[in-house]
N, C-alpha and C positions, 0 to 999 in steps of 0.2 A: 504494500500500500504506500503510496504516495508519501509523505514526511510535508509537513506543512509549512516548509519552508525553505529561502533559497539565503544561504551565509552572508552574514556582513560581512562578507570579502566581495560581493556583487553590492552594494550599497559602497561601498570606498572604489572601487574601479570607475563607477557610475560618474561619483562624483569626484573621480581624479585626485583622488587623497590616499593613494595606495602609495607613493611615493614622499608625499609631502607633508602627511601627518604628521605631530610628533611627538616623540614617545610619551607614556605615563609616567607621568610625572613633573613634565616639565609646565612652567609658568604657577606650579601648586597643584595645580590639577593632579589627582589621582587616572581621571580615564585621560579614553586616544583624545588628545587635543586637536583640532582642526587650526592649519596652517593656510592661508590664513582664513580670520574667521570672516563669517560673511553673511551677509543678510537675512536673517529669518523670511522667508516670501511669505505676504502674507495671504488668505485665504480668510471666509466665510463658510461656513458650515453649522449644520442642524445639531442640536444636543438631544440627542433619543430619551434621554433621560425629561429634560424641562420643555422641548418645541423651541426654543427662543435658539435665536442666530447666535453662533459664538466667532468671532472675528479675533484672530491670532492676535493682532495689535494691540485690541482691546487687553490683554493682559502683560504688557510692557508694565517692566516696576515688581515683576515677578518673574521668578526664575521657572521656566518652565519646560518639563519632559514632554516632549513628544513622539511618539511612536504610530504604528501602524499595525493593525491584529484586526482578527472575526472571532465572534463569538463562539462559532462551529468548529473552531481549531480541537484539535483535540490533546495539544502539546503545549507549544512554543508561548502563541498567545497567552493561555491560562499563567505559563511561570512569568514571562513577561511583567503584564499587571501586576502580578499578588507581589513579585520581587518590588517593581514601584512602590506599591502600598506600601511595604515591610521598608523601602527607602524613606518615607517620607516619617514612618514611624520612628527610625532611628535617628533621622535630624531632629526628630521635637519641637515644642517652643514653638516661638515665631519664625522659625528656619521653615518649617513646615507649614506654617497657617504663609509663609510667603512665595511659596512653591504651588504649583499647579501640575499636573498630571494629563496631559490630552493626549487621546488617541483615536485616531483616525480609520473608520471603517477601512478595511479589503472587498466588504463582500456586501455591493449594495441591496439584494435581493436578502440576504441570508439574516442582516442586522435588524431585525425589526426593534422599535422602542421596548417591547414586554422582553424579545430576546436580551436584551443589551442592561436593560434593568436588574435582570434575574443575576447575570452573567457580573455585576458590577457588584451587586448582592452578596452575593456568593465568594467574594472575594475581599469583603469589608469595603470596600472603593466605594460605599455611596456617598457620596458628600465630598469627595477626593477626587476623582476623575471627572473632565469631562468625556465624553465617548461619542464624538461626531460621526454622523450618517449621511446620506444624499443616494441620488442616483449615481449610474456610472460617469454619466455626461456631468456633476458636477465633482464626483470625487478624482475622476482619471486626472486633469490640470493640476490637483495637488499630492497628487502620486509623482507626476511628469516630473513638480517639481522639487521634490525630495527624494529623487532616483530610486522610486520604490516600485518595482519588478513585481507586476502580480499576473498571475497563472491559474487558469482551473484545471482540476483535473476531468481527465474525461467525460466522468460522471456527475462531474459538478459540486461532488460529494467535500473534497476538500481543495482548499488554494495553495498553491507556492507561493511565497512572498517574501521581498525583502525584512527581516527581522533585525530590528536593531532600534535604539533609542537615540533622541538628537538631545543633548543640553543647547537649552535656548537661553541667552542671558536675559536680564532685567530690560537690557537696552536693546533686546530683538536681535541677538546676532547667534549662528548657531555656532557654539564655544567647541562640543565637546562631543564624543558619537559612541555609545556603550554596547558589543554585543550584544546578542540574546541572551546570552549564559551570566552576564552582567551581579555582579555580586552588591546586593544591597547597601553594603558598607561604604563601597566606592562613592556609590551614588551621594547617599549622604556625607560623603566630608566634600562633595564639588558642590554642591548646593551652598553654602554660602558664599563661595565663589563667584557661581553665576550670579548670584542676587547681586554680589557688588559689580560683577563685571558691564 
């Protein structure tokens, strides 16, 4: 069966950072740093959770994780999240109440608002995540452009997809890019980072 996903090593190719990235560690950062850093694009999108538009920009002055997952994953996505959540739980404090969480549909068909509810539930994330939805026509241009490779399989049953996390600074720039396998801890010591960055 299919594996529900394609390596942030296709995510860093995409976006030409396979060479230029630099290492963890440097500038304080714990994750891969992005060399250079460079503009959050911004987007509009549906919050399956509340109906109301959520506009990337709208949350500048916060440091924010963004990612890409469906709630029918039956892997990737699921550790994804709940590893977020468990990020955001380890910064604490107002590290955390300054921190936001968005992820961005794969699967405009498969994300219904009661799926996405259940799925955010289920993983403590209500009140933590936003979890944007749309159709194809309007999620493909914000796939396009965060070099995120999506695939169905045959059956429709599961997606390939680029799996990987962007640190977005306060001031909208994307700092920082965390595998899938991405260790909670990391997360939270670049979060104050990003906030001041």
């Amino acid at each position: 069966m299919r594996r529900a996903t394609v390596t942030v090593l296709a995510a860093l190719a995409a976006l030409g950072l396979a060479a230029c990235g630099s290492a963890p560690g440097e500038e304080g950062y714990s994750g891969q740093v992005l060399e250079p850093a460079r503009p959050a694009k911004d987007f509009a999108l549906r919050s399956a959770v509340t109906g109301r538009t959520v506009r990337l920009s709208d949350l500048r002055g916060k440091a924010v994780l963004l990612t890409f997952v469906y709630t029918r994953c039956p892997d990737v996505c699921p550790l994804i999240m709940t590893n977020l959540g468990a990020s955001l739980d380890k910064a604490g404090g107002a590290t955390a109440k300054d921190a936001r969480i968005v992820a961005v549909s794969v699967d405009p068909e498969g994300d219904t608002p009661a799926r996405v509810k259940e799925f955010l539930r289920v993983r403590g994330l209500a009140g933590k995540a936003d979890y944007l939805i749309g159709t194809k026509a309007q999620l493909a241009p914000v796939w396009k452009d965060y070099a995120i490779a999506v695939e169905a399989s045959p059956e429709q049953r599961e997606l390939g997809h680029t799996a990987s996390v962007r640190g977005i600074t306060a001031s909208g720039r994307q700092k920082t890019i965390y595998a899938q396998n991405f260790s909670p801890t990391v997360v939270a010591r670049d979060l104050p980072l990003l906030q001041r960055d």
